[in-house]
ROFIMAR-16916 format. One line per 4 residues: for each residue x, y, z of C-alpha. Coordinates in steps of 0.001 Angstrom, whole numbers, plus 500000, padded with zeros to 6 digits. Layout:
<atoms>
X Y Z ~ ...
</atoms>
This chain:
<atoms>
500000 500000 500000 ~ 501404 503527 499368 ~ 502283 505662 502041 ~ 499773 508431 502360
501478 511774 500795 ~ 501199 514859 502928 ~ 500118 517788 501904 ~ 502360 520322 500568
502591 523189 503101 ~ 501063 525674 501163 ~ 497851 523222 500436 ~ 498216 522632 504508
497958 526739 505340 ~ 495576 526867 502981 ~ 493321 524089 504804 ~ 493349 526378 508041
491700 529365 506956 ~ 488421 530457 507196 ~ 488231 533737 505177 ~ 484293 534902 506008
482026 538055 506022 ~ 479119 539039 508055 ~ 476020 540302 506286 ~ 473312 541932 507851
470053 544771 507743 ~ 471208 547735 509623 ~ 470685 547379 513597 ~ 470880 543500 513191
473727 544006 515618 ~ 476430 542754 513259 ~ 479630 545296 514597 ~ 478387 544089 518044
479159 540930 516577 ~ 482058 541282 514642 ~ 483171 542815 517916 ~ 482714 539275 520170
484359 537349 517455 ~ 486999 538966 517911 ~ 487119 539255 521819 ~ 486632 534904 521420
489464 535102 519288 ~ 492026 536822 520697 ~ 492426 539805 518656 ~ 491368 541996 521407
490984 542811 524529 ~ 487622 544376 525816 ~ 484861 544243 523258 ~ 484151 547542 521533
487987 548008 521257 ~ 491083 547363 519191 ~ 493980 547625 521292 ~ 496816 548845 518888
500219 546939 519378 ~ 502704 548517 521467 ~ 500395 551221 523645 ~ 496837 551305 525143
495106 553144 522203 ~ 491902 551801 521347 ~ 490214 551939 518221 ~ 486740 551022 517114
486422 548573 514046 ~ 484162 551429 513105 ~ 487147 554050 512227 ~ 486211 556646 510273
484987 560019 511954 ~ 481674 559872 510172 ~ 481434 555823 511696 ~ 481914 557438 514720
479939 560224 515010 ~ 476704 558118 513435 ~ 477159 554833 514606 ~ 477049 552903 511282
479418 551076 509364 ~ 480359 552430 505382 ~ 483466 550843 504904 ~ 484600 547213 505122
487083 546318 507825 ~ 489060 543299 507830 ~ 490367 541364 510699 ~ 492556 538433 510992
493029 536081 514081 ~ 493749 532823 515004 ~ 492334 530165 517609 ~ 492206 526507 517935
494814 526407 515006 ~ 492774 528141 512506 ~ 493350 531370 511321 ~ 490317 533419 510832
489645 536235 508284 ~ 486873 538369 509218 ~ 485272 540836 507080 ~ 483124 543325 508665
480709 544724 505879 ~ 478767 547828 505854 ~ 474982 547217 506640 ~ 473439 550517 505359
471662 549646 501342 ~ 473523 553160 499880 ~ 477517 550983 500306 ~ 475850 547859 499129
479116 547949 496309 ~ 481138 547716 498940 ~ 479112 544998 500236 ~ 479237 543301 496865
482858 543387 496199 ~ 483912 542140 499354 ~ 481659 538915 498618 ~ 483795 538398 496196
486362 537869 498430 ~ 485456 535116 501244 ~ 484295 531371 501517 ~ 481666 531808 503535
478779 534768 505439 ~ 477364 534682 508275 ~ 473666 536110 508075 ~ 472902 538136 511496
469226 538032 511358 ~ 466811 540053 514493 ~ 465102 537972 516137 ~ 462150 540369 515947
462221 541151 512883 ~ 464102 538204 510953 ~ 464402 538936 507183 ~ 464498 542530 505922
464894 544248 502841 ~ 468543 544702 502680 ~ 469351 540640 503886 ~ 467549 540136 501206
469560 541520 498543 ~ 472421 540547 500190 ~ 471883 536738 500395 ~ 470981 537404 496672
474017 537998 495989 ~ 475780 534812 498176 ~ 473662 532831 496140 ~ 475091 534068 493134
478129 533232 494177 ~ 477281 529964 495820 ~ 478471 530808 498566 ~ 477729 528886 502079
475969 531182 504771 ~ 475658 530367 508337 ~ 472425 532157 510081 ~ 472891 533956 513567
469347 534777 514927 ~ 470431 537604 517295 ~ 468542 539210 520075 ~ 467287 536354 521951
467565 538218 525031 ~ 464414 540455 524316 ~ 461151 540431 522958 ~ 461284 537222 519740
459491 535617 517369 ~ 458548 532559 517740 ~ 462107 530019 516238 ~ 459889 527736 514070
457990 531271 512266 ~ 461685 532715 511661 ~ 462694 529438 510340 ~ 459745 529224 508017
460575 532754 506924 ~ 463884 531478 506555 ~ 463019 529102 503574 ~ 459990 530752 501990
461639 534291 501926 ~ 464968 533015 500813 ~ 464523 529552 499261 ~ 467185 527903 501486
466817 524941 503635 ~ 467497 525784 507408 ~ 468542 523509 509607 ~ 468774 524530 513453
471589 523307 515300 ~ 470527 525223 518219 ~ 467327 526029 519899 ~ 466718 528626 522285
465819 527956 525676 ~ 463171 530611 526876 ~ 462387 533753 525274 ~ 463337 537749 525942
463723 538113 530219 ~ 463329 534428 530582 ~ 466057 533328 527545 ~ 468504 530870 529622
470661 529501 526986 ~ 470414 526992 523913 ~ 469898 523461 523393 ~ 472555 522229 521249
470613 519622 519086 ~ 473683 517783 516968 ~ 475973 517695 520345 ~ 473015 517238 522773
474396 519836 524784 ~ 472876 522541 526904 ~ 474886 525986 526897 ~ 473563 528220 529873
473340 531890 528851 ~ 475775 532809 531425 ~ 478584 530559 530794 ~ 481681 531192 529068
482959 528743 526087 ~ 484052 525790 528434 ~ 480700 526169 530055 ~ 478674 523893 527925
476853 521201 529941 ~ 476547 517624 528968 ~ 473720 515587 529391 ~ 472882 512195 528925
469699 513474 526657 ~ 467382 515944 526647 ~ 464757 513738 528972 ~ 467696 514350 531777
466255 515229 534942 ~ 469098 517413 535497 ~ 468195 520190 532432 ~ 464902 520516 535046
467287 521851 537684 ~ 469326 524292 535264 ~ 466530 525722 533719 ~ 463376 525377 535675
460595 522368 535011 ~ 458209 524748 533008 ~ 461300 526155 530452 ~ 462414 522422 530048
458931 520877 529014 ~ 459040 523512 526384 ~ 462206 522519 525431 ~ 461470 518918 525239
458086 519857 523290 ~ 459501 522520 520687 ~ 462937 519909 520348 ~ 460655 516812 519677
459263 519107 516619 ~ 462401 520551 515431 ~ 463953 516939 515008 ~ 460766 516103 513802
459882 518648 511318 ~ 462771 520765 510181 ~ 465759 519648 508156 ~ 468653 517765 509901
471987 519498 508919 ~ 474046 518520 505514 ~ 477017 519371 505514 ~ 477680 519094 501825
474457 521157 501284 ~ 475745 523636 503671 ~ 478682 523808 501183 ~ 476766 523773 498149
474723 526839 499337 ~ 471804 525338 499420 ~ 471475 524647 503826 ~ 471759 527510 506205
472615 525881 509776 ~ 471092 528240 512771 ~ 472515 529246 515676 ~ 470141 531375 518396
472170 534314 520559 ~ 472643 537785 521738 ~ 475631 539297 520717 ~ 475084 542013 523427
475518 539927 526284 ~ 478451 537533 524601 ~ 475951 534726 524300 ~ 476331 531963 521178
478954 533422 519754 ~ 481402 531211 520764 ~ 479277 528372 519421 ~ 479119 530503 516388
482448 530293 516418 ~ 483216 526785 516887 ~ 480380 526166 514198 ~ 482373 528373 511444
485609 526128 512937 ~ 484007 522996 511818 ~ 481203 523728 508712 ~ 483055 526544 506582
484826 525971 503668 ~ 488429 526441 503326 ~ 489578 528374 500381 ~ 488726 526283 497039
489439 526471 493685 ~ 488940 530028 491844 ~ 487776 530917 488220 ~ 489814 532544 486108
490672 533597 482264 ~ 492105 531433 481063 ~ 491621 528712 483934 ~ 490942 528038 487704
493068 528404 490333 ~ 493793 525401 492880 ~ 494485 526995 496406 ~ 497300 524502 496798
499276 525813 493865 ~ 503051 527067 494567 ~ 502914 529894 492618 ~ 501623 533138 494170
497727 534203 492996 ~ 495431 537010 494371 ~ 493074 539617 493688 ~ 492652 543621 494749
488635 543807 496205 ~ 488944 547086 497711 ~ 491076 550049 498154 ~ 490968 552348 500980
492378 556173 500870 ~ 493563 557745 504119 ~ 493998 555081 506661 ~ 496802 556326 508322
495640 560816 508177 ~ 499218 561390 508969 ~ 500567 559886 505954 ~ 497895 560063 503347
498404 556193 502482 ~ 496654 554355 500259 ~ 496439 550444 500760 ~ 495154 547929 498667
492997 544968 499924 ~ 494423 541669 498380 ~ 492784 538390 498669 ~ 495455 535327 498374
494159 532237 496261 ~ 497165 530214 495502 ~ 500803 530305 496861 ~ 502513 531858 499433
503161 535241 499823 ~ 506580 536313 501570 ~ 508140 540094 502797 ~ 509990 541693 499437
507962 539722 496670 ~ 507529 541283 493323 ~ 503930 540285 491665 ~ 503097 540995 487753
500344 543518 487958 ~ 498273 541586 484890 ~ 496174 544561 484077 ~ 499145 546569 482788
502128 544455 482903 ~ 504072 546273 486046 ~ 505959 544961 488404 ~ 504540 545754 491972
506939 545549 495212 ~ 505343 543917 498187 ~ 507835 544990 500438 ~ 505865 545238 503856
502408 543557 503085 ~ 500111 543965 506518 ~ 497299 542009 508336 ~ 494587 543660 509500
492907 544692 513039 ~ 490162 546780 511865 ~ 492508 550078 511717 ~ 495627 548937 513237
497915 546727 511374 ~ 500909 544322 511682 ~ 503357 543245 509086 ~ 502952 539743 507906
506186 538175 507284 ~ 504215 535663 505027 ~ 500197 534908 504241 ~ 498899 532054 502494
495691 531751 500194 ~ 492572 532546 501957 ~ 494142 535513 503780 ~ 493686 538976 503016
496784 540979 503334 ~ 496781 545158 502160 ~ 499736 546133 499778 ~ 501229 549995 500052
499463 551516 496765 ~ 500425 554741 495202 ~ 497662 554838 492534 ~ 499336 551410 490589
496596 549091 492384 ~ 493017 549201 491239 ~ 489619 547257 492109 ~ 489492 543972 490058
493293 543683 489264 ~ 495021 540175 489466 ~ 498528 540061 490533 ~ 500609 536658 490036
504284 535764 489697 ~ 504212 536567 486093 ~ 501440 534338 484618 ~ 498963 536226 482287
496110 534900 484304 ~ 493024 536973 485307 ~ 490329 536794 487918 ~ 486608 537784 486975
483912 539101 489385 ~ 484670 542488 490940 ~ 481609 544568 489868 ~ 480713 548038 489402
477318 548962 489071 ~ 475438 551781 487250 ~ 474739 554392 489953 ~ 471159 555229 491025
471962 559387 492146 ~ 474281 561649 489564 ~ 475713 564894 490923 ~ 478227 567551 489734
480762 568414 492550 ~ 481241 572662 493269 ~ 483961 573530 495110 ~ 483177 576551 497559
486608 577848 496928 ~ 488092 577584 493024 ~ 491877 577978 494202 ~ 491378 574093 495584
490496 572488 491964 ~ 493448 570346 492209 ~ 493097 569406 495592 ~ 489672 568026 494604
490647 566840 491815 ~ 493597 564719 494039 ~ 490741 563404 496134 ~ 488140 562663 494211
490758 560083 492321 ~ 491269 558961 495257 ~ 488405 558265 496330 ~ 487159 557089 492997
490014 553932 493420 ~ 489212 553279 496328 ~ 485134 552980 495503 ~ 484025 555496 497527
482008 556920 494492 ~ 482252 556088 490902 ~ 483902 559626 489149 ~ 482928 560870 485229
484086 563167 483635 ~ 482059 564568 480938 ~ 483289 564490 477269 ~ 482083 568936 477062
484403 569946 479929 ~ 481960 570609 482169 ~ 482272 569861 486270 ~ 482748 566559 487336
480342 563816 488482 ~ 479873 561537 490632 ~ 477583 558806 490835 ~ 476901 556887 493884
473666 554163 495095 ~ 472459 556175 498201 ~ 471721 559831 499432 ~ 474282 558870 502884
477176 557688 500377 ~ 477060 561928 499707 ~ 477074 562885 502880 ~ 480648 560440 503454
481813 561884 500339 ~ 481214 565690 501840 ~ 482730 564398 505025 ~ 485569 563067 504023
486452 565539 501361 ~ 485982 568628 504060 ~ 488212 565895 506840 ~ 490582 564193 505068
491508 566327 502676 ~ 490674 569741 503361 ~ 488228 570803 500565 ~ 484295 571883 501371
482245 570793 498786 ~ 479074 570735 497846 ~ 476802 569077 494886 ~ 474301 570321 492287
471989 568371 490545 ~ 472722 567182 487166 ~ 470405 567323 484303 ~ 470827 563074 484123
468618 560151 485910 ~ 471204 557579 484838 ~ 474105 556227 483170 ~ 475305 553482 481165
479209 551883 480035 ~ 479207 551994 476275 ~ 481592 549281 474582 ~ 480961 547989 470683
483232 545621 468508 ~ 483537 549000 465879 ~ 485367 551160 466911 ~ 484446 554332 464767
480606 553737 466249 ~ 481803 554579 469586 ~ 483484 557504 468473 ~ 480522 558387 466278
478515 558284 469104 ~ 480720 560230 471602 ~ 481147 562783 468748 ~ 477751 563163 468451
476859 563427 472283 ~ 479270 565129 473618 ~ 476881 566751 475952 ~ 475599 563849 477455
478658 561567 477742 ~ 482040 561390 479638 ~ 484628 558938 480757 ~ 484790 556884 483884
487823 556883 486326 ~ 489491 553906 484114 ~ 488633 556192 480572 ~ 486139 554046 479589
482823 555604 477511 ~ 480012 556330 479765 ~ 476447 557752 478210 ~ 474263 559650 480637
469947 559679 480231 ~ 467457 561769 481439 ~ 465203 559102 481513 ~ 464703 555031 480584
463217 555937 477328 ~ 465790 557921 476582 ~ 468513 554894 476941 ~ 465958 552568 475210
466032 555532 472077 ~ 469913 555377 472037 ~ 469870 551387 471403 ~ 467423 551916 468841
469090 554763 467323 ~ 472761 552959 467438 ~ 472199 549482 466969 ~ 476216 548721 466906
476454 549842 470824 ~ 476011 548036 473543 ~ 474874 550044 476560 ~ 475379 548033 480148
474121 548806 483709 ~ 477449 546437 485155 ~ 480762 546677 484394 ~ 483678 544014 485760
487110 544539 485613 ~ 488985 543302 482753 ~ 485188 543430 480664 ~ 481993 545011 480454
479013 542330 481317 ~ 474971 543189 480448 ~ 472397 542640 482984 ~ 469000 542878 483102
468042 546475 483391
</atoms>
């Protein structure tokens, strides 16, 4: 018999991350979340706080002023941190419907999401759209009903609304013992375990079965009838956990909490430990990617401006998918055939950040980016290989930006390419000369815009209306049409941050005119890196 080969050690890294992100409707209580994670893991100290290395400064995972000062999340944070020999990659999306890009391009970067639901109110509108776009993807999500600690609907309604809202089978591994004032823990149904709300992670109780006499003792006769009854009807009635449909996307396992008061999360934890994917293969052009492969693959998701005030950095947010990534390596930058140092790549603790001497796929590791690194771009160790997926979508609101003082044109002009890479907004320029615009999903993605202009870079600003409802890329296998077109519209076109041709409307029939009118364009509401793609309008 041949002796069992082991795994190479990149394969073997690979195999111990968990590289997730945490969806949610605003006030689900995901940063709460994200926040206990993190406390379970390690990677700080006292929940609420990020305790930067070397000193006792403490930093929110929500980091920007405007985060601050309204209590919502815009930008995506990552965090990285290990226990029970897995290293975990967190990433801490924004809830609010006006950064849903942000939302969507950082999809693009994990194995897994965890779907924070309220136990009041279960699924809302924006949970929706966001488990949409898992399913898309196919990728696994793990369901953390949140909030068991006050008034709840009933488990076996927010179940049901589980799989009729969403069309995905949910399985409970969990079930809450008690409701609101009287919650006292969960019943864990696959381990026959009881986990009293007060207990830390090594508090789980064993017992021989649910009929124990002892569960009586812990949680009062009256709760553990309940129990017994609503258990019976789970086992009974709901779907019994599959891993491999987990994995498929097609089974959510549940787990019942509050994040508030530190309870489930650590079975949370231990569930993501055990039922999410490591990192698997990845499409690409002209093939997929094996996570096990020695040579170095990755892909930039996001780029954020302005970490760091005091140096006016710029870092780009690379997701590993093959190889191993060392101090000093220079990638190909596939998009325009550059070389790109890596000399200190960092991990990530919300704001704060550590050198990583060396990450392996699965991780997400930020890269020191002058304006070289874009959304979408692929960097390898010199094959011509790229990876597909990173969207941009038309924008719902066009504005024109006015400065309030002319002498700082160039200043805005600094940020607002800035801020363009790094997604903030999506900047045109029109084709006449006029002032710029930008387009963005949301009235509150303004108000950051305004904010961070006037903070981070010193220039009030303030935005007009533009005479245009929408926009759309324009791309066309002839050449001269395009330039026919742009020729002939100069008025209502420009070019987008990467100089491709964007046509603005007043209204849908407007756009539905220009298709009849140039039959040889193609006018799309979604555009991906490396190629334009139609969707339904």
């Amino acid at each position: 018999m041949d002796a069992l080969v082991a795994p190479s050690p990149v394969a073997a890294e690979a195999a111990r991350r968990r590289t997730f992100a945490i969806i949610a409707h605003p006030d689900a209580g995901k940063t709460t979340l994200t926040e206990k994670l993190l406390l379970k893991g390690g990677a700080i100290q006292l929940a609420g706080a990020v305790r930067a290395k070397g000193n006792a400064r403490r930093t929110r995972s929500d980091w920007m002023k405007i985060e601050q000062d309204r209590g919502i999340s815009v930008a995506t944070s990552v965090m990285t941190f290990e226990r029970g020999g897995l290293v975990f990659n967190l990433l801490d999306t924004p809830g609010h419907e006006d950064f849903s890009e942000d939302t969507y391009r950082t999809l693009t970067a994990v194995d897994a999401a965890v779907m924070v639901l309220d136990a009041a109110k279960g699924i809302e509108s924006q949970t929706r759209k966001l488990f949409e776009v898992c399913r898309m993807r196919d990728i696994p999500i793990i369901t953390f009903v949140n909030k068991m600690d006050r008034e709840a609907r009933d488990p076996f309604e927010l179940i049901d609304e589980i799989e009729q809202t969403l069309a995905l089978d949910a399985a409970p591994v969990a079930w809450p013992v008690g409701r609101a004032s009287e919650f006292a823990g969960t019943w864990d149904l696959l381990d026959k375990h009881f986990l009293p709300v007060d207990a830390d992670d090594a508090g789980s109780i064993p017992l021989d079965d649910i009929d124990d006499p002892r569960l009586d003792e812990l949680v009062g006769a009256e709760r553990a009838l309940m129990l017994r009854e609503e258990a019976m009807l789970a086992e009974a009635g709901l779907k019994v956990f599959d891993l491999e449909a987990f994995r498929e996307g097609h089974m959510t396992p549940v787990f019942f909490g509050s994040a508030l008061r530190d309870f489930g999360v650590g079975h949370l934890l231990d569930g993501l430990a055990r039922y999410a994917p490591p990192p698997g293969a990845r499409a690409g052009d002209p093939r997929e990617v094996l996570p096990g492969e020695e040579k170095l693959t990755g892909f930039v998701f996001k780029v954020q401006a302005n970490m760091d005030p005091n140096h006016r950095d710029r870092v780009a947010f690379v997701r590993l998918c093959s190889g191993k990534l060392t101090k000093g390596m220079r990638l190909k930058q596939v998009r325009t055939g550059k070389q790109v140092p890596v000399n200190a790549p960092l991990f990530f603790f919300a704001k704060d950040r550590q050198v990583a001497e060396e990450a392996w796929p699965g991780d997400v590791v930020g890269v020191a980016n002058h304006g070289t690194l874009r959304i979408g771009d692929t960097l390898t160790e010199g094959e011509e290989l790229n990876f597909r997926g990173v969207p941009s979508f038309a924008p719902e609101i066009l504005r024109h930006v006015q400065l309030e003082d002319p002498m700082l044109a160039k200043k805005l002009k600094t940020a607002l390419d800035q801020l363009a890479e790094e997604g903030v907004v999506q900047l045109f320029r029109p084709l006449d000369g006029s002032l710029p615009v930008v387009g963005v999903v949301g009235q509150l993605q303004l108000d950051v815009l305004q904010s961070r202009l006037k903070v981070e870079y010193g220039v009030p600003a303030r935005f007009q209306d533009t005479m245009w409802s929408m926009m759309r890329w324009v791309t066309s296998d002839d050449r001269t049409a395009i330039d026919r077109f742009a020729q002939a519209n100069r008025r209502d076109t420009g070019e987008d941050h990467d100089g491709e041709l964007v046509a603005f409307f007043g209204s849908d029939w407007r756009r539905k005119r220009a298709e009849e009118e140039w039959p040889a364009l193609r006018f799309h509401a979604v555009r991906e890196q490396h190629g334009l793609e139609q969707m339904k309008r």
